[in-house]
Structure formats: C-alpha cells, structure tokens
N, C-alpha and C positions, 0 to 999 in steps of 0.2 A: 504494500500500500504506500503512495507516495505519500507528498505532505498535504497534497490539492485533496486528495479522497478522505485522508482524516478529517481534511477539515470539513466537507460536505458532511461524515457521518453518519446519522442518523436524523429522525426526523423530530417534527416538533420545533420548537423556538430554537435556535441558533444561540447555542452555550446552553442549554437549559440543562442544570446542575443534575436534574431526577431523569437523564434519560442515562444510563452508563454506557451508550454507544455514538455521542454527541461528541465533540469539543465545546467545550468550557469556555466563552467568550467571559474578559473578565471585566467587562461594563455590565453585565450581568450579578454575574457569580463574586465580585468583591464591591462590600461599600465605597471606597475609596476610587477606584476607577471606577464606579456606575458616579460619581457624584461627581466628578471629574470629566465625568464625560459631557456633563449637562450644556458645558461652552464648547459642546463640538458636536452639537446634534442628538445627544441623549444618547439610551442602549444602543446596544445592534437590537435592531425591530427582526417581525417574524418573516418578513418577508423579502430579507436579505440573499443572497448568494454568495454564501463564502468559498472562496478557493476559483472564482473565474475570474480573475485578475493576476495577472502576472505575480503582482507582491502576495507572495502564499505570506503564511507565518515565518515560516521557516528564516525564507528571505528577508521578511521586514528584521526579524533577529538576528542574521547576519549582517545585514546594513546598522542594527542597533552596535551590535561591538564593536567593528569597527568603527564604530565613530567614538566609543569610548574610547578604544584605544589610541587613537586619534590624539583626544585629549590626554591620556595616558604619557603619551610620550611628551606632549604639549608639556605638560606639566613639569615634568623632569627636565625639558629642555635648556633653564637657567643654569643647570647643574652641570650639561653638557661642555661648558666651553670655559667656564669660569674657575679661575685659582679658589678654591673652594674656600683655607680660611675662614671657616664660622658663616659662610657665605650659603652654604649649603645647610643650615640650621635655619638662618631668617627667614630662607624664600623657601623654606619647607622639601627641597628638592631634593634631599640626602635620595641616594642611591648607591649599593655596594658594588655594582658593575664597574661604574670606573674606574674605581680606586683598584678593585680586585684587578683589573688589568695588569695593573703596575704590582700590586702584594702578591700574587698568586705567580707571578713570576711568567708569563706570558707574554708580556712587552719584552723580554730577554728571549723567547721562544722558549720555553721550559715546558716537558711535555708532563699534563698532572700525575700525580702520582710515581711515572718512574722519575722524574726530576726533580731534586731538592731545589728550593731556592732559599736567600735569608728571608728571616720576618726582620721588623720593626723595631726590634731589637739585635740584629745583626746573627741570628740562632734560626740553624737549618729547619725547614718544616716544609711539609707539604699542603697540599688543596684540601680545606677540610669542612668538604660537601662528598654526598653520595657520589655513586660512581656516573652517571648518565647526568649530573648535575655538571661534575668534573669535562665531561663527553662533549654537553653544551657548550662548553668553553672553549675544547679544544678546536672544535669544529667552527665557532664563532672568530677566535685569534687565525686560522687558514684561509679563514673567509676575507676579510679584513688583511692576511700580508698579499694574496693575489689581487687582490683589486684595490688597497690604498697605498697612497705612497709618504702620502703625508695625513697628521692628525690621526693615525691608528687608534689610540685611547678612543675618541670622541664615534669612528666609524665602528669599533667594538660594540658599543652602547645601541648603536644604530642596526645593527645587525643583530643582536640578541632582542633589543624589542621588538624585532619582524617575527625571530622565532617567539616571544612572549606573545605577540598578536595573535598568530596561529594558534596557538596552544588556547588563547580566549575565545577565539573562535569554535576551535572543537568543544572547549568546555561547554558551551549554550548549545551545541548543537545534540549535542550527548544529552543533557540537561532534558532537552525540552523532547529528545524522541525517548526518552525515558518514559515519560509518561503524557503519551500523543493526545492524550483526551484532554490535558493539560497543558498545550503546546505555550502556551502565551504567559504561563509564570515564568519561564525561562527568560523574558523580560528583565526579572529581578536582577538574575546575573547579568544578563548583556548592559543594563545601564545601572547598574551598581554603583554609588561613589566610590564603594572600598577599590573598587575593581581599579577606578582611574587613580583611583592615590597611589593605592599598593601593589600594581601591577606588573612596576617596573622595578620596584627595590633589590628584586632577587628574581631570582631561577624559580621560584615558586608554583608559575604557573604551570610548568610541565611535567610537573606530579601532579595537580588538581586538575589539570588535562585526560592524563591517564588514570586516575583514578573513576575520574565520571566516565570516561570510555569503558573502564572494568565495570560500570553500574551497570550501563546500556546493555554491555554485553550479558551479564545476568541476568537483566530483566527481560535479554531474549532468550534466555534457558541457556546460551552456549558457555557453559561453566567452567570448560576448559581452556577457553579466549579468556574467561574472564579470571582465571587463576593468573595467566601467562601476562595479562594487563594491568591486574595488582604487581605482579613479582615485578615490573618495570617501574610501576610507579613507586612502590619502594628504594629499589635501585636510584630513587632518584631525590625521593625523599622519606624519610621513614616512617612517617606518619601513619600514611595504609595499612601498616601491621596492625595498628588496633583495631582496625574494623574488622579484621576478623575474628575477636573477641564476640561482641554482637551477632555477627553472624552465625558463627557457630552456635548463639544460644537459641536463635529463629529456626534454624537446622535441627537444632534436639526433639524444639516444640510442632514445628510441621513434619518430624519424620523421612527429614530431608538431606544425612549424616553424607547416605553416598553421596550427594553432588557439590555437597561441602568440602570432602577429601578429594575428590577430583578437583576442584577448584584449589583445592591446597597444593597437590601437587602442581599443576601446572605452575603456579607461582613461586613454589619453589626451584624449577626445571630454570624459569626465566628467568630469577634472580641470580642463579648459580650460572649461565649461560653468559652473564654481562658481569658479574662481580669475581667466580670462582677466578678466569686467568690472571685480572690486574690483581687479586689477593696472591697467586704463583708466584708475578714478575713482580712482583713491588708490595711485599706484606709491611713494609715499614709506612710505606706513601696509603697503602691503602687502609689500614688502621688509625689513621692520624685522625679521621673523622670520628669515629667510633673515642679513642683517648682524647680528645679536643671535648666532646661533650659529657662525656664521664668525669672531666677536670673545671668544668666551667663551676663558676660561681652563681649565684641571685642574679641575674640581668634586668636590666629595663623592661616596664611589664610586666611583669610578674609579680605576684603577692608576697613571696619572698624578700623581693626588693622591696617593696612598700612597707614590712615589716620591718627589715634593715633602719628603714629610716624613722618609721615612728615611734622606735622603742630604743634605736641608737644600739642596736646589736647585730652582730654579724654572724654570720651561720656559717660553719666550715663546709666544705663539700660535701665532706661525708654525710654530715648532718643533712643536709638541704637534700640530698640524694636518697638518704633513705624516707625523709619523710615526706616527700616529691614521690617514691615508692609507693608509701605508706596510703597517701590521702588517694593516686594512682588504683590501685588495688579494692577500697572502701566505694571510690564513683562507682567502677567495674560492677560491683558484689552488688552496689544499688539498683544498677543498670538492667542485670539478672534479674533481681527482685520484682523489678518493675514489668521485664520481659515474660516471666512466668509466671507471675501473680494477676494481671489484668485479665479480664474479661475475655476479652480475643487478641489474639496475637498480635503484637504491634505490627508495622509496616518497618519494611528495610530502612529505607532513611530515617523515621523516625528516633530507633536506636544507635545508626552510625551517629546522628548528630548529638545526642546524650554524648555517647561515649567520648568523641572528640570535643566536646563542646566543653565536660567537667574534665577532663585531662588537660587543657590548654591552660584551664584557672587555674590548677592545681600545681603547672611545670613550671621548672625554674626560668625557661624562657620565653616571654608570651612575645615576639617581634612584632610591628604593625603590620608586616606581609601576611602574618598566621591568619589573619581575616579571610582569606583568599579559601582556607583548605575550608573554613565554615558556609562559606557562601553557596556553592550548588547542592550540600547537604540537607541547609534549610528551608532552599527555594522546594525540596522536593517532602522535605519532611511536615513544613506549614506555612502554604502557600496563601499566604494572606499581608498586602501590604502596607497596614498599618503598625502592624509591631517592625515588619521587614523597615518600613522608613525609619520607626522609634530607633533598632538597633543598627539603623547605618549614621544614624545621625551621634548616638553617643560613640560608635567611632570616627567621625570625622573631630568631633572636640579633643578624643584621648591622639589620631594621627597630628594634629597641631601642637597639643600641650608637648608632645615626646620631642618634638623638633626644637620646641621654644624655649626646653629645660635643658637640652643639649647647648643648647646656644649659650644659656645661663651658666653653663658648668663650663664651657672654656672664654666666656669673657662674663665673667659677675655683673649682674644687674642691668644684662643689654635682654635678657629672658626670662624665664618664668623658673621662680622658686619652686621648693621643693613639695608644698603645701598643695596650690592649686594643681599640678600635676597630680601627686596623687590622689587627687579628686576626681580626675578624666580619668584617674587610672581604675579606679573602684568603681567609679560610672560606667566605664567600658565592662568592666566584668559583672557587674551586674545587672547590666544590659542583656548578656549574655546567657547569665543566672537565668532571665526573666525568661529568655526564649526557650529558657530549657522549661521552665512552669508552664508554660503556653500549651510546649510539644509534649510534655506529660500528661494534662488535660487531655488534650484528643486520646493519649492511649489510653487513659481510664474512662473515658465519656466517648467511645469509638461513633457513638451518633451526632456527633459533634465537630466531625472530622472531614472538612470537605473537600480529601481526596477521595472520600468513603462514601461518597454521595451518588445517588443509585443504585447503591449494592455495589460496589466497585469492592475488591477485598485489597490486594494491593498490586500495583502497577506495577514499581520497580522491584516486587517479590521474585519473580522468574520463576522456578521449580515451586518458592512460598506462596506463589501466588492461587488464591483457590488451594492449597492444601491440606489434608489433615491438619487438627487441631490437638493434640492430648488434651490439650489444657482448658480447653474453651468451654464453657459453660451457660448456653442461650438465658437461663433465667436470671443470668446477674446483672445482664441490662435487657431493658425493655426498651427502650425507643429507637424505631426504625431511624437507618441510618441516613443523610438527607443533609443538604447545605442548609435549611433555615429553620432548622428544626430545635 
C-alpha cells in the first residue's frame, strides 16, 4: 500500500478516530490543531479527497524536515566560521563537530580508533564515540580532503549535517509509516524545535535514524531486519540496548519469546559484524569509549550535577556509577511492574519511552542532543500536541540556560549563574517526568489512549500486535476504547 491508498483508507469522515481502517486527520482527532485550524478553513470536512494531490502526507513530511533542517544548520551557522572564544556560548551555536575535527585528530588524517592522536592535555587517546559514530567521521574527513582544499574544519561540518539531514529525514519517514493510520503525528518530529536546536551538536541523529528504522521494521513482523537494525544503531550509539529490556517484557506477556530471540540474535550478528574487527585491530582505540564513560564524572544535565551544586558535594565515580546503576535498575523493575500489572498490555512505544525516558533523568549524563533519542518514541507512544508543545518548550528554556551558564563559567557575569540554570535544569526533567504520567495514564486507562481508538490494539507491536495476552483481564476496564471517550 503506498502512502496515497493509506491515506484514502476507509470510509466515513476523513481522520474519523472510530473507524480503525481511516487515517487520522489531526484537525480532527487533536484539540490543538482542530482549533488551529479554524484560521485556515476549519477541519478537513466529509467531503474531502485525501491523497489526489500530489502532496500525499508523506511528502508534505519530507518537505517539513527538510526545512527544519534547513534551519538546523541555519542555526549553527555562526559557529561555523567564527574563533569560537565564548563566542559559541552567547549565540547558543556550540556544536562538537568542529572542534572534534581538530580533537579527534582528523584534520592530521588520523584514522579512528587504529590512530592515536594527543588530547588537550598533550596525552595519547582515541575517538570516544561508538564504532559507526567513529565510521561517520571517517567517511565525513575523505569526503571533505577530495573535494576541499581550503577551510576543511568548516566543509567537515557541512558534510556531516547533509549526513544529519538524511538520517532526519529517515527518522519521520520511519516514524510516520510506523503507524500509517497515524501518518500526520510524524509532524511532531519533522518540525520539532529540539530537532532544529539539537540536531546538529553530535552524530546523534544516526542512531535515532536506525533505531526508528529497527521500529518500522518490527512493526512489519521482519524481526530479523529489525535485530540486524538495532545491532547498528547501537554500534552507533548505545542507547538501543535498553529497549530491549521493555521489549522483552511485551515478548513474555504476548507469548512472543521466539521473535524476541530472533530479533536478538540478529542484532547481535550486526553488532559483532561492525565492532568484533576494529575490537581485533585496535582493542586499545576501540575501548576508549566504553573506559571514557565508565570514568566520566556528574556532567551538565544531569541530576547529579545539580546535586553537586546545591548541597556543595561531589560524588566520586564510583559512587555516581553505582547509584546511576542503582536508580537504573528501580525505573526498569517499575517499568515491569507497570508492563504486567495493567489491564492490557501496553503498546511498544509506550514502554520504550518509560524506559529511556527514567534512564536519561537518572544518568550521569543528560547532553541537550539526548532530546533527539526521546523524540520519535513519544511522537508514537502519545501522540497528542499539547503536552508535545509543553515538553518542547521546557526544552528550549533548559537548550539556552546550558549555553548561557557555559558562557558564565568561562567569562563570570557575561551568563547565567548557577541558580536559574538549574531551574531549566529541573524544569527540563520534569517536563519529562510529566510525559512519562501522561504515557502511564493511557497504559492504565487503555480507553483513553488515542492510538487505541477503534479497536486498534497496537500499530508498532509487529508479532505484539493483536497477540495473546497472559495477563489481560477484560473486566478490569470497562470503557470501550475510542478518542473522546
């Protein structure tokens, strides 16, 4: 089915929420664009034809990212050309690309991981990102010595945000054929602020690339694509491991163990395909990531750090590591709880995003790009854009405050102290808290849940979807499940 034939569907009103074989117009089906729509002609009426126009959904969604990313690069552009100097604090443009150019030893041609270069202190080390983060680089720095000849730093930057463009692109495209009845929340990502702030800071977007690619591919049953497309997005960044915590608990509860383990091996097949050789030829270079993060301290962002400062105590690694462990572990256990104890089985997204959502508050490092890996989890887990706006807007206060405190901390009194930052910093997590109460609701009140709307059980379930329940017990809720209900 293309994207023209989803969007025809079925029949009845155009988006209407109670047909589960319609697309979901969302001047319809959401408050906020039906009230929004009113300066532009009202709903979609019944008498519409969706999908005889050139601009399917699909398309308007790819014209939507790219143009964020547009501004994406826009945005970072001051950063591009400028002695940075505190320079890259005021105008909010910090970016790790370029500097990485130059630290990662790449402006010298150093190849990652088998080549040492110095750090910053004059003391050998290597690149310390995943392997296919590493990958990105190299192929980014090739790109860049055959075609520039001058300005390399600046044409680096310029070339990884064409690969970050792409990778945003697949992300919405993934997003939104995840769950086609739903094509038009994918909107959320494609014009996301976080998307245009923090899109460019890091390599980030090509594991939340491959990540939603691994979703798609499960929510079309191919479980073994979607092992082989986890085991890369790890490779790339490591975050995806935890999803499969969750997952495995939906696997227990639908009866669904074998397409779990096929799915595990595949991703392990892929991981060990792209990581086992450079671990052969270069176990020192290719550990440096793995020892780099087992040695970090409390960073910016993190509740650690904001501890640090308001009680004027420092936490050793070890400490921060195990109780970064500890609180790690207690989410997980709740996560469970929540998974096997409700009503009816949650939906896939909904627990990926729990699971990463209390891991990110709890780690020692929360960066402002980490926004990035929450974004198509929540567009799919609750697709509703008024809290979506609440929690993009307390992160755009907590991506300013981080810049304006950095600015403070190498030139006193040109930034923002120590106090109102971590105000955006607590506001930004509990921002986050709040979406996790949100997406909890729906899984205790599953009639409340307007991906669930028509009988829909869950889109991006795959083999979960429509499956055995062990656990599910019709008398524990009574109201049919329905968007206005």
């Amino acid at each position: 089915m293309d994207d023209r034939s989803a969007v025809r569907g079925g029949v009845g009103d155009p988006g209407d929420p109670g047909d589960p074989g319609e697309v979901v117009s969302p001047s319809i089906d959401d408050p906020i664009i039906r009230g929004a729509s009113a300066g532009l002609g009202g709903r979609l009426g019944r008498h519409v034809a969706p999908g005889m126009s050139w601009w399917t959904p699909l398309r308007v969604l790819i014209a939507m990212v790219i143009a964020s990313s547009f501004l994406m690069y826009a945005q970072k552009l001051p950063c591009r050309n400028q002695n940075w100097n505190g320079f890259q604090y005021s105008h909010a443009c910090y970016n790790d690309v370029y500097p990485l150019y130059f630290g990662e030893g790449l402006a010298d041609g150093k190849v990652p991981y088998l080549d040492t270069h110095l750090d910053s202190s004059g003391k050998p080390t290597n690149v310390e990102y995943p392997v296919l983060i590493g990958g990105a680089m190299f192929v980014g720095e090739k790109v860049v010595n055959a075609f520039a000849t001058s300005d390399k730093a600046q044409r680096f930057v310029d070339v990884t945000w064409f690969m970050l463009m792409v990778a945003a692109v697949i992300t919405v495209i993934a997003t939104a054929l995840t769950n086609r009845r739903r094509i038009w929340d994918a909107a959320m990502v494609a014009a996301a602020p976080s998307l245009i702030l923090a899109g460019l800071i890091n390599w980030d977007l090509l594991a939340v690339a491959l990540t939603s690619l691994a979703m798609l591919a499960w929510a079309r049953k191919r479980v073994v694509l979607s092992g082989v497309l986890f085991g890369l997005a790890i490779a790339t960044k490591f975050y995806p491991l935890l999803l499969f915590v969750p997952l495995f608990m939906l696997c227990i509860r639908g009866r669904q163990l074998p397409a779990f383990f096929k799915m595990l091996g595949g991703a392990a097949v892929a991981w060990a395909v792209v990581d086992v050789p450079i671990w052969i030829a270069a176990p020192k270079g290719f550990m440096t990531f793995y020892s780099f993060n087992k040695a970090r301290t409390p960073d910016w962002g993190s509740i650690w750090y904001a501890f640090e400062r308001m009680f004027n105590h420092s936490f050793t690694t070890s400490q921060v590591n195990i109780y970064e462990a500890a609180l790690t572990i207690i989410a997980l256990l709740g996560v469970a709880a929540i998974t096997f104890g409700a009503a009816r089985r949650p939906r896939l997204p909904q627990v990926f995003f729990l699971s990463l959502a209390f891991f990110l508050v709890v780690n020692k490092v929360y960066s402002p790009q980490y926004v990035l890996w929450l974004l198509p989890l929540f567009v799919l887990a609750r697709p509703r854009w008024r809290a979506f706006l609440v929690w993009q807007f307390a992160e755009i206060l907590y991506f300013l405050a981080i810049w304006l405190y950095l600015l403070d901390q190498s030139r006193p009194g040109k930034g923002l102290e120590w106090q109102p930052y971590l105000v955006s910093l607590w506001g930004r997590d509990i921002a986050v808290l709040a979406m996790c109460v949100l997406v909890i609701i729906d899984i205790l009140r599953p009639h409340g849940d307007v991906v669930r709307a028509g009988g829909v059980d869950d889109p991006a379930g795959g083999v979960l979807d429509g499956a055995p329940d062990i656990f599910e017990k019709s008398d524990r809720y009574e109201e049919p499940v329905g968007a206005f209900s």
